[in-house]
C-alpha positions in Angstrom: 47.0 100.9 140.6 47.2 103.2 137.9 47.0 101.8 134.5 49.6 103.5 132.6 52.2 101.8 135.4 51.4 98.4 133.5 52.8 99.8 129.8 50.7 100.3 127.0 51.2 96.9 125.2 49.8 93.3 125.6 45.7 94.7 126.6 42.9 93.2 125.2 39.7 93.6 124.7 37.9 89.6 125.4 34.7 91.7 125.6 32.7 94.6 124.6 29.3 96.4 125.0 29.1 97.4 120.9 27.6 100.8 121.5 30.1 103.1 121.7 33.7 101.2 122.8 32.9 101.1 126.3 34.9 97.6 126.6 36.9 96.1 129.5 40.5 95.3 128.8 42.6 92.8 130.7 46.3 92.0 131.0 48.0 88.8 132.3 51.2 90.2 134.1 54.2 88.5 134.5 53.6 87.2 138.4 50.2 85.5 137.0 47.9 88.5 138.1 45.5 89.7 135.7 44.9 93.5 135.4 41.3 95.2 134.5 41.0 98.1 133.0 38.0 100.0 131.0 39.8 101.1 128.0 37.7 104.5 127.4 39.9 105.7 130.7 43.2 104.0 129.4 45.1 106.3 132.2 43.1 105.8 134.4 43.0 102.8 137.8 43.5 99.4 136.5 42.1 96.7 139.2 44.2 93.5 140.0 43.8 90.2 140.5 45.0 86.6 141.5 44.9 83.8 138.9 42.9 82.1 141.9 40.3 85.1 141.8 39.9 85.2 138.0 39.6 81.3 138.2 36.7 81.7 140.9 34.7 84.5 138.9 35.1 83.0 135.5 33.9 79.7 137.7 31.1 81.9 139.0 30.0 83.6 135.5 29.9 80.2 133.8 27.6 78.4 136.3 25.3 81.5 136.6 26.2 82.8 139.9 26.3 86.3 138.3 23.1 86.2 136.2 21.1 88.2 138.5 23.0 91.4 137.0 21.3 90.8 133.3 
């Protein structure tokens, strides 16, 4: 979807790479979905999600399922 459909206000940026603002920003929509944008291309596609997809990659990330990208 694209981004700008979602407003301008309430994005944040939980992390960031420190070289340059190349940081993803998310958005918790009304409906519980979480929107995922990279905030250099702030008009540009914003992914969405399920709070049950969130919940199973943050689940994921923490018990090192995604290490294998470092």
């Amino acid at each position: 979807m694209p981004a700008p459909e979602l407003g301008a206000r309430g994005w944040s940026k939980p992390w960031s790479d420190d070289a340059g603002g190349a940081c993803v920003e998310v958005l918790r929509l009304d409906d519980g979905r979480v929107a995922v944008r990279q905030s250099t291309d702030p008009e540009g596609p914003a992914l969405l999600f399920t709070p049950l997809e969130v919940t199973t990659f943050l689940t994921g990330v923490k018990a090192g399922e995604a290490d294998f990208l470092l």
